[in-house]
C-alpha positions in Angstrom: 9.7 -6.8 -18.0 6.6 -8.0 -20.3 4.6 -8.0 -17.1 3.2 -4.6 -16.6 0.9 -5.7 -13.6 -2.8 -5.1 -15.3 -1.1 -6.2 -19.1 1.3 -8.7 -20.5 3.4 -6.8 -23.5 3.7 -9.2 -26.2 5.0 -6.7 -28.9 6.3 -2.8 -28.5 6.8 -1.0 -31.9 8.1 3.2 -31.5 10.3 6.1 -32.2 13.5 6.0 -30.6 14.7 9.1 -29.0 17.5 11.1 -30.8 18.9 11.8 -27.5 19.2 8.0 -26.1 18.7 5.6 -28.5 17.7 3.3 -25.7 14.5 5.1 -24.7 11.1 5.2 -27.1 9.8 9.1 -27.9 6.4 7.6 -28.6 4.9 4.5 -28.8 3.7 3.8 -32.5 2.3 0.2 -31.5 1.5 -2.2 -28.7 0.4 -5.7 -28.9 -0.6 -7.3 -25.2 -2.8 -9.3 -23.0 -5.2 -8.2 -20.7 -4.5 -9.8 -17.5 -8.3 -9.5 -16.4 -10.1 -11.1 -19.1 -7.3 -12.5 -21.0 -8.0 -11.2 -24.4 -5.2 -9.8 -26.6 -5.0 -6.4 -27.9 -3.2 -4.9 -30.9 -3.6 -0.9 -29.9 -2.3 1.5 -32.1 -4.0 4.9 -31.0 -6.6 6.2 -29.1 -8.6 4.7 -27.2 -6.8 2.0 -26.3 -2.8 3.7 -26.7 -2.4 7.1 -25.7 0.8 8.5 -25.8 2.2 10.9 -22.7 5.4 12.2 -22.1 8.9 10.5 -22.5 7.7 7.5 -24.3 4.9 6.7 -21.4 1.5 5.4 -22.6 -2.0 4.4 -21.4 -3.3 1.4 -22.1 -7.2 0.5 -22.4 -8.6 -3.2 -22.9 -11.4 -2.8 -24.8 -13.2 -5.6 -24.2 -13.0 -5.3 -19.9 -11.9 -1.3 -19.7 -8.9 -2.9 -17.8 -6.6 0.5 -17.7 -3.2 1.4 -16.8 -0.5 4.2 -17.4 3.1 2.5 -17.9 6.0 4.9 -18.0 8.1 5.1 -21.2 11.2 3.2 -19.0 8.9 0.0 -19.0 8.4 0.1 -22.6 12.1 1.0 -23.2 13.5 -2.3 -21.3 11.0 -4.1 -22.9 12.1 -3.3 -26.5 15.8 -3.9 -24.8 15.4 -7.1 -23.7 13.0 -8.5 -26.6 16.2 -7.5 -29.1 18.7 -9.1 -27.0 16.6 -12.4 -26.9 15.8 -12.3 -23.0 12.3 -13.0 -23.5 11.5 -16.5 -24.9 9.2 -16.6 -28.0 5.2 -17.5 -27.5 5.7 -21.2 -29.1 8.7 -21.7 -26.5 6.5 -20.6 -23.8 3.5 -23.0 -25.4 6.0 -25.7 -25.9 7.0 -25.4 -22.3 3.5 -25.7 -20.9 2.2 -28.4 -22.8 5.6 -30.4 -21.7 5.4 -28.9 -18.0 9.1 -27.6 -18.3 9.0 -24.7 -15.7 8.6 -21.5 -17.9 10.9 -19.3 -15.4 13.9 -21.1 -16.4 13.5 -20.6 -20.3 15.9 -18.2 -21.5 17.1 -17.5 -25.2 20.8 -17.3 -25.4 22.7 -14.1 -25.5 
């Protein structure tokens, strides 16, 4: 889910584990929107990512100090779903509000 509850994941680059390729070792890369004051981060280290265990992170907005930790299984069925096409593309999602088209019906096909 892009929707972490404090953050909007727009973009999740890492290291897949050896042991499950499905899971993310450590997060090389996040892109996302502060769901406080709206403005769009591209974090790729401290202070604004900071790797934990298992492919968990902490996230910092630097503009509000918005903060939350998300647990590497968040970040891991985000990367899922983006590659299989579950989450529609910002210019869909644009498209869709400037034409009123209820957003939580867009899917990409599978």
């Amino acid at each position: 889910m892009p929707n972490t509850g404090l953050f909007y994941l727009l973009d999740v680059i890492g290291d897949a584990s050896q042991e499950d390729p499905q899971a993310l070792n450590r997060l090389a890369f996040v892109r996302a929107q502060c769901l406080h004051c709206h403005a769009i981060l591209s974090l790729s280290g401290p202070p604004g990512l900071v790797n934990v265990a298992h492919g968990a992170a902490v996230l910092t907005c630097d503009r509000c100090t918005n903060r939350q930790a998300i647990s590497g299984a968040r970040f891991a069925d985000f990367v899922r779903r983006v590659q299989h096409g579950l989450i529609p593309a910002a210019a869909e999602i644009a498209q869709t509000l400037d034409t009123g088209v209820d957003a939580a019906h867009l899917q990409r096909p599978t």
